[in-house]
Rosetta silent file (secondary structure, phi, psi, omega in degrees, C-alpha in Angstrom):
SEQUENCE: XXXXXXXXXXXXXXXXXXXXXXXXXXXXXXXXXXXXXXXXXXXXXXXXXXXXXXXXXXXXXXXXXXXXXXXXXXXXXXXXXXXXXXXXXXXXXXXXXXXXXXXXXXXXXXXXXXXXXXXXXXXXXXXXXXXXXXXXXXXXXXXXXXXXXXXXXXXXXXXXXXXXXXXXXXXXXXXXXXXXXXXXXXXXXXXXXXXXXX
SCORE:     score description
SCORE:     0.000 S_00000001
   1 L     0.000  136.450 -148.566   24.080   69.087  -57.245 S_00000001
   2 L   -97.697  116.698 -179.387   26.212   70.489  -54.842 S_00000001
   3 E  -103.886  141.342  158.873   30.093   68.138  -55.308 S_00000001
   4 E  -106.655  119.353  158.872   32.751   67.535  -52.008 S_00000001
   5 E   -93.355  141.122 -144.510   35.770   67.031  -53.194 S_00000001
   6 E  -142.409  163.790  174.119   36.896   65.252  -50.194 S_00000001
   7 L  -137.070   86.843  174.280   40.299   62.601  -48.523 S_00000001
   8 L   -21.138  -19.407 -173.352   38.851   60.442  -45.690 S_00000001
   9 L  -118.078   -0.852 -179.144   41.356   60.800  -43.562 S_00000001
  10 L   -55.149  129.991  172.587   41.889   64.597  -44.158 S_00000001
  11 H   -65.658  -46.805 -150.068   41.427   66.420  -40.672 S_00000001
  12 H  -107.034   18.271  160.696   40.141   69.317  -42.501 S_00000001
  13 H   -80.456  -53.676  167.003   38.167   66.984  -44.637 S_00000001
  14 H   -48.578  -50.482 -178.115   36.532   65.709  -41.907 S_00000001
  15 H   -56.794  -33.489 -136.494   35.809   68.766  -40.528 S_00000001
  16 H  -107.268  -31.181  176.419   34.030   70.380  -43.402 S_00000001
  17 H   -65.882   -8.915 -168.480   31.955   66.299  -44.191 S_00000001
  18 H   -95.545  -23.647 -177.583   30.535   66.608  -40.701 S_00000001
  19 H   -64.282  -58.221  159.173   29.247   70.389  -41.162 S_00000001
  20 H   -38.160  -85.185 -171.411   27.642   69.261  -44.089 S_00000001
  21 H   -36.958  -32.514 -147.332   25.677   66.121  -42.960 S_00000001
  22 H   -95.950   -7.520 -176.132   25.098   68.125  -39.715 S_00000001
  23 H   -88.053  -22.037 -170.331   23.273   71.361  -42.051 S_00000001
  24 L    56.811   56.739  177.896   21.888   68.362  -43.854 S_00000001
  25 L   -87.081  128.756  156.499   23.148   69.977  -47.115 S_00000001
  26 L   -88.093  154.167 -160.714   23.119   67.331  -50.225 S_00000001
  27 L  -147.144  125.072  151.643   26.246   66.415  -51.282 S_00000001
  28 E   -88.751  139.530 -172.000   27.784   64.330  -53.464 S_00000001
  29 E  -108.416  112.989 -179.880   31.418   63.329  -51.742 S_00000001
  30 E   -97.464 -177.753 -127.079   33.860   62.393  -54.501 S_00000001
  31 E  -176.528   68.379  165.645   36.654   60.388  -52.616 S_00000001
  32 L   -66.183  117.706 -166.025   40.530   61.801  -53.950 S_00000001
  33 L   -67.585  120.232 -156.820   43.134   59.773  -54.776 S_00000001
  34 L  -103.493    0.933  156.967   45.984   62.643  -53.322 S_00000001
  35 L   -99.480  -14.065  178.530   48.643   60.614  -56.143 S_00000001
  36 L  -125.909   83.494 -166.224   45.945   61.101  -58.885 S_00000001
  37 L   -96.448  151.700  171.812   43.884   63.826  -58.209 S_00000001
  38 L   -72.281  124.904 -132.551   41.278   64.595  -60.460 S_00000001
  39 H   -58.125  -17.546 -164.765   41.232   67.071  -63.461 S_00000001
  40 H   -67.922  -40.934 -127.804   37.785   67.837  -62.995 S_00000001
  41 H  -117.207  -36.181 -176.814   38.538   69.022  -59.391 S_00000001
  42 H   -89.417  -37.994  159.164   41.817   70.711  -60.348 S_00000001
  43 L   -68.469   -9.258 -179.863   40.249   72.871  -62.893 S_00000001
  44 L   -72.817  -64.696  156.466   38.190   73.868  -59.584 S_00000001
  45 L  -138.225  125.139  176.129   40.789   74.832  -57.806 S_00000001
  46 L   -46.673  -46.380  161.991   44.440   75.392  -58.865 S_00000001
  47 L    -7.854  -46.003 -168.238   45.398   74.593  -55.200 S_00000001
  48 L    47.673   17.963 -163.302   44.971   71.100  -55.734 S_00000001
  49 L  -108.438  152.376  179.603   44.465   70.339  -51.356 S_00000001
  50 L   -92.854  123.738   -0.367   40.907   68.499  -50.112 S_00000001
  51 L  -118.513  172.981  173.669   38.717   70.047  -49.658 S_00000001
  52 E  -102.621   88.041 -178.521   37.033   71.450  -52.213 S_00000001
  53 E  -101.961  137.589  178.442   33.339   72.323  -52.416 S_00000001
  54 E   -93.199  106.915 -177.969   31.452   72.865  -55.776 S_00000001
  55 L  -124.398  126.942  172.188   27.762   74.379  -55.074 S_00000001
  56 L    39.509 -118.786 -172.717   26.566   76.080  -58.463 S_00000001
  57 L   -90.262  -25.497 -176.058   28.624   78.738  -59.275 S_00000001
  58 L   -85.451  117.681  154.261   30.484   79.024  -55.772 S_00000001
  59 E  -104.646  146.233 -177.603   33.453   77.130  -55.387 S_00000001
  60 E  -129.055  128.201 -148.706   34.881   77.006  -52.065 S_00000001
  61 L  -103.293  -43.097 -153.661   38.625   76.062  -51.172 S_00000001
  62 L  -121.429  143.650 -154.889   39.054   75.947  -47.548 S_00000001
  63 H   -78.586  -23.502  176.488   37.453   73.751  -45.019 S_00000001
  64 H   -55.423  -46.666 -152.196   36.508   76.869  -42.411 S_00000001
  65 H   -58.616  -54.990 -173.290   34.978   78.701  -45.528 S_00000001
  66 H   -41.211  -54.773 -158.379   32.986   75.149  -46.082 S_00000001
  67 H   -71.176  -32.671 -165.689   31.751   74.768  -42.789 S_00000001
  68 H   -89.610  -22.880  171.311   30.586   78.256  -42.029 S_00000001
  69 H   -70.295  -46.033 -156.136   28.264   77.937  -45.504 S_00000001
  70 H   -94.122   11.483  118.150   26.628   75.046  -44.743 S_00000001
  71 H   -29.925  -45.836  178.929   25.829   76.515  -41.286 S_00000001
  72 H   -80.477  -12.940 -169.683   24.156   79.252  -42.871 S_00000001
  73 L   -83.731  -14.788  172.572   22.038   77.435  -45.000 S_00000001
  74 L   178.825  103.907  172.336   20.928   75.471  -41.560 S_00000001
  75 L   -70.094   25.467 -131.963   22.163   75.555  -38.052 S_00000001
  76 L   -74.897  -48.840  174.774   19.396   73.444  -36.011 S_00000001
  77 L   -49.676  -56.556 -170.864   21.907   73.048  -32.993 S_00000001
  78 L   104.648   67.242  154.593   23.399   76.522  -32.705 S_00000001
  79 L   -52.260  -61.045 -162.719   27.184   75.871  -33.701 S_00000001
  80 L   -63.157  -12.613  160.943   27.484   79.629  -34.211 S_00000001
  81 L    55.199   49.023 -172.028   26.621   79.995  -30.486 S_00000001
  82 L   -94.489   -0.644  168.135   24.554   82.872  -31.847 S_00000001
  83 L   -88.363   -1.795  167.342   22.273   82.477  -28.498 S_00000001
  84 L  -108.180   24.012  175.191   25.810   83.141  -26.943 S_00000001
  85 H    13.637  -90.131 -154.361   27.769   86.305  -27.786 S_00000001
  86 H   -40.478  -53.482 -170.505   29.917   86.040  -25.270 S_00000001
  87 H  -104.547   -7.779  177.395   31.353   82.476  -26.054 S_00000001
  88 H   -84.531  -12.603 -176.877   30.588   82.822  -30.399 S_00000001
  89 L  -100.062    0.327  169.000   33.413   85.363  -30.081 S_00000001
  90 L  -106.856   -3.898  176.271   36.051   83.205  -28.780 S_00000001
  91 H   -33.960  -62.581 -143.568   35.157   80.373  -31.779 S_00000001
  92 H   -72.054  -29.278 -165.346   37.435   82.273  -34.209 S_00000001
  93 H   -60.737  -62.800 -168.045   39.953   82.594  -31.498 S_00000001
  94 H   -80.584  -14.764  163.575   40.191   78.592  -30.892 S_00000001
  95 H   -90.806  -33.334 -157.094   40.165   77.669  -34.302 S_00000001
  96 H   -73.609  -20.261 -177.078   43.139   80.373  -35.295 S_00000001
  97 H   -59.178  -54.783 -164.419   44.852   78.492  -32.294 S_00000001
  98 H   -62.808  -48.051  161.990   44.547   75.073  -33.811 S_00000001
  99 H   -46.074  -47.814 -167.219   45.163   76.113  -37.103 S_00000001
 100 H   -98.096  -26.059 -149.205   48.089   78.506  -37.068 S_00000001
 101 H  -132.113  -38.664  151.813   50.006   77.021  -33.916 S_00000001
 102 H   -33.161  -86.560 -172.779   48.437   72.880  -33.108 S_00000001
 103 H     5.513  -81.588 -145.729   48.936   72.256  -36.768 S_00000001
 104 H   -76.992  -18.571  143.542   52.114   72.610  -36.465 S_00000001
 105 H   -45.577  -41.726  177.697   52.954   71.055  -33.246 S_00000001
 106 L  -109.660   12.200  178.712   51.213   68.182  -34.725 S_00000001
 107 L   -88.948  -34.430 -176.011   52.496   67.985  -37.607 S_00000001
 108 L   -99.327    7.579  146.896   56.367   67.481  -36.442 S_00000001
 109 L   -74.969  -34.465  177.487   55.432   65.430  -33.235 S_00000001
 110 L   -84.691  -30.095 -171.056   53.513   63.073  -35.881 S_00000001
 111 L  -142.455   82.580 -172.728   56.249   63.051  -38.316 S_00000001
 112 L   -87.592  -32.174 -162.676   59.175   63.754  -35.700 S_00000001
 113 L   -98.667   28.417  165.306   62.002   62.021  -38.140 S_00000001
 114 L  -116.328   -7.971  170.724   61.621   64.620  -40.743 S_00000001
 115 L   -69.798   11.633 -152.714   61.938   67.162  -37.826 S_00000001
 116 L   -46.367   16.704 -176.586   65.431   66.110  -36.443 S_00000001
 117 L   -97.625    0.332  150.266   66.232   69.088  -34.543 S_00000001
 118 L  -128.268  162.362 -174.678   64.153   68.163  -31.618 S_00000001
 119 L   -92.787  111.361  133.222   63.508   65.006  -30.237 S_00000001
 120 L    86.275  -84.754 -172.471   59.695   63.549  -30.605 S_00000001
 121 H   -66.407  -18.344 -154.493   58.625   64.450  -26.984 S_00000001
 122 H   -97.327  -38.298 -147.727   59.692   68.277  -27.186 S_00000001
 123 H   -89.979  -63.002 -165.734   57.393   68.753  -30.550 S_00000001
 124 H   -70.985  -14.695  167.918   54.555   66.695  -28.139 S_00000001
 125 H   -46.028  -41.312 -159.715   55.554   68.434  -25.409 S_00000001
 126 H   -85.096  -64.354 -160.657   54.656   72.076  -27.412 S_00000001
 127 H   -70.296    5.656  162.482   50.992   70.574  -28.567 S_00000001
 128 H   -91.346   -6.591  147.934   50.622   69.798  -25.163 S_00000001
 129 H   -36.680  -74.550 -164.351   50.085   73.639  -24.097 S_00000001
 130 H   -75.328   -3.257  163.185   47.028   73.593  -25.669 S_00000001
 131 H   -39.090  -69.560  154.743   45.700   70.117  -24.649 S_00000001
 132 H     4.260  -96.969  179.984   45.906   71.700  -21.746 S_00000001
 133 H   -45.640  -66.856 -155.759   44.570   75.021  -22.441 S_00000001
 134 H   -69.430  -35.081  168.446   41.486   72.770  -24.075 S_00000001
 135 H   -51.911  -59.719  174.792   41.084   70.667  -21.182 S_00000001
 136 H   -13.940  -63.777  171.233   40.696   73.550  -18.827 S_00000001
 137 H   -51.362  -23.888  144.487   37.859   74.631  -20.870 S_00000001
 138 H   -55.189  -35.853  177.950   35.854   71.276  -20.375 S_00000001
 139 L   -56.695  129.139  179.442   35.721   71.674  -16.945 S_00000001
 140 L    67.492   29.170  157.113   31.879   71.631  -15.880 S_00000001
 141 L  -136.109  176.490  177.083   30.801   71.293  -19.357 S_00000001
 142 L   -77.943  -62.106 -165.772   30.608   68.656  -22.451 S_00000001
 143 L  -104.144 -173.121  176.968   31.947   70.827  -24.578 S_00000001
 144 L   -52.913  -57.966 -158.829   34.740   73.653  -25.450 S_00000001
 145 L  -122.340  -61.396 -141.256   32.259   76.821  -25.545 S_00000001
 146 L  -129.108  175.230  155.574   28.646   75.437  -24.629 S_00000001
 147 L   -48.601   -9.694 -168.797   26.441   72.482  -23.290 S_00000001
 148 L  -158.812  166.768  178.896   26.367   71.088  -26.825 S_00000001
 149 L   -35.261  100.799  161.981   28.515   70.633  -29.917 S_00000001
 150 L   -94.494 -175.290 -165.821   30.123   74.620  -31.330 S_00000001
 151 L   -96.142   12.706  177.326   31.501   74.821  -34.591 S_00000001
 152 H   -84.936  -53.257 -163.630   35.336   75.453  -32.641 S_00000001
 153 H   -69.017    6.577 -168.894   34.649   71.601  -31.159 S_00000001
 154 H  -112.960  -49.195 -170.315   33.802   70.244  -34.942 S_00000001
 155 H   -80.016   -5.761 -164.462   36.503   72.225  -36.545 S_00000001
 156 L   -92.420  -56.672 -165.166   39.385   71.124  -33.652 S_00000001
 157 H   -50.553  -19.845  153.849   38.427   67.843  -32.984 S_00000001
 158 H   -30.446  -38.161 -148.866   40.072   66.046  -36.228 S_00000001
 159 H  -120.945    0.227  169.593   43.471   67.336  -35.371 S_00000001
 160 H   -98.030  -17.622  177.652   43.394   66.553  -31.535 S_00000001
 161 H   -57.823  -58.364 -172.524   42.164   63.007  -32.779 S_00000001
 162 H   -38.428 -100.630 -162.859   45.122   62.844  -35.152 S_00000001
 163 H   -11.252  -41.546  165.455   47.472   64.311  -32.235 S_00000001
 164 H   -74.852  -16.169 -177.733   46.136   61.107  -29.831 S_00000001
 165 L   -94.414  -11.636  176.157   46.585   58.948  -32.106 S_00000001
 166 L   -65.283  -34.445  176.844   50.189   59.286  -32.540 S_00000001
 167 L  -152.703   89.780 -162.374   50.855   57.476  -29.582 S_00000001
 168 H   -52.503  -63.056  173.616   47.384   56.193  -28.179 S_00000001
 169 H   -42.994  -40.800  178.710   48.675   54.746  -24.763 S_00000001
 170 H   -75.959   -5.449  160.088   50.537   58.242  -23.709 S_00000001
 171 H   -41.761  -55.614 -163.813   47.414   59.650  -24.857 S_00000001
 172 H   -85.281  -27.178 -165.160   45.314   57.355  -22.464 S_00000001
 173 L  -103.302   49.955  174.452   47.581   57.956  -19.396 S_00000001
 174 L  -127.322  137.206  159.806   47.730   61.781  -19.659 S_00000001
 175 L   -12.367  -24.687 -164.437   45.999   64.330  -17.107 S_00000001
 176 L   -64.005    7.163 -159.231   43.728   65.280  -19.869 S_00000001
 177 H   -55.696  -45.805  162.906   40.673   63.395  -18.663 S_00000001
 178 H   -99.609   51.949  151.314   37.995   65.595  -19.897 S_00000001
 179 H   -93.786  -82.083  174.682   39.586   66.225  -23.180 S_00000001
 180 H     1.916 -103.861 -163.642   39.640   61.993  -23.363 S_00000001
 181 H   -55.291   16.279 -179.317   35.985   61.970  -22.685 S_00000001
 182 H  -100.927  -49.318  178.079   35.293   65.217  -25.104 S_00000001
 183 H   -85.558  -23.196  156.567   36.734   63.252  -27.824 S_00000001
 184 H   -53.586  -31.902  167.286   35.754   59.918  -27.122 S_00000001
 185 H   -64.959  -82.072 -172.054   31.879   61.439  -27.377 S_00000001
 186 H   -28.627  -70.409 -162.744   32.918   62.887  -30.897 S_00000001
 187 H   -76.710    4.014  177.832   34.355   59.529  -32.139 S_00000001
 188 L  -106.892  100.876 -152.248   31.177   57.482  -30.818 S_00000001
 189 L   179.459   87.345 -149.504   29.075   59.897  -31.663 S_00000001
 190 L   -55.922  -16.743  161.505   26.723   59.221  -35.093 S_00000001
 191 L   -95.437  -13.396  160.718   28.221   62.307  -37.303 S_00000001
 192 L   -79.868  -32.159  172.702   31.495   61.334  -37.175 S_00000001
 193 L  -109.880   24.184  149.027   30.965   57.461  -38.004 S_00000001
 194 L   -65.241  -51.434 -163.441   28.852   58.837  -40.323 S_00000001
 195 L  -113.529    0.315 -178.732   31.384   60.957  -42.317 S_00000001
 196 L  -100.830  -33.918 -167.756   34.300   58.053  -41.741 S_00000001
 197 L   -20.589  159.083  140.441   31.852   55.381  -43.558 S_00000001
 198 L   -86.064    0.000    0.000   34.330   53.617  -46.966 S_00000001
């Protein structure tokens, strides 16, 4: 039986429960206490960060790594935009954004008073490039790279949810309208309140 070691509220937890349910891989999801984590899980990986997946013999550390296996074992949508070239070659692009340079935007705009060398608004001010950038990309479509769900709008959406959520009204009143309704799909959306379940 294939084990997630997994933190509900983990962005990059999230990301990696929705690839699963959406490959319709079985899983058991164990559910890590991040003050106790568990040895079984730890002997898994030294790392000790969520998530983790155990399939047989493969352990897997990192939530990209997660997501692109249980794609291969079954893709029904086309995340991999492999009926796309053109747009499967900017995925890697749009996650490395979100990853190496969001993150980090949203990490000291979310937790601005451990940041005290800017004020708040400057750190949202920075993650608001790519808000931007991602709106842009929405125009005349649902989604970032296609008509339907890639595996850049599954691995992003977590951390622009966090990033809205920091201050939900300036959120609601920003230019941004079809990033709003891009994400607003996602959280009503039956794989996502799926993978949030207690």
């Amino acid at each position: 039986m294939n084990t997630l070691y997994s933190f509900r509220r983990c962005p990059y937890a999230m990301r990696a429960r929705m690839a699963l349910r959406y490959s319709g891989v079985e899983v058991d999801i164990v559910e890590v206490s991040l003050k106790a984590k568990p040895a079984e899980m730890l002997a898994l990986s030294a790392k000790g960060t969520v998530p983790v997946l155990s399939a047989g013999d493969l352990v897997i550390e990192e939530s990209l790594d997660i997501m692109r296996w249980a794609l291969a074992q079954n893709d029904p949508m086309d995340w991999l935009l492999k009926r796309d070239p053109a747009a499967a070659a900017q995925i890697n692009g749009l996650i490395e954004q979100n990853d190496q340079v969001f993150k980090v935007h949203l990490n000291r705009y979310k937790y601005a008073e451990r940041y005290p060398e800017q004020p708040m608004e400057a750190y949202r001010a920075e993650g608001e490039v790519i808000l931007h950038r991602l709106d842009e990309l929405l125009e005349g479509r649902d989604f970032l790279l296609a008509d339907h769900p890639s595996l850049a709008d599954v691995a992003l959406m977590p951390f622009i949810r966090q990033f809205a959520h920091v201050d939900r009204e300036w959120f609601a009143q920003t230019p941004y309208r079809r990033l709003q309704t891009w994400l607003q799909r996602f959280l009503e959306s039956d794989l996502f309140t799926a993978v949030m379940r207690k």
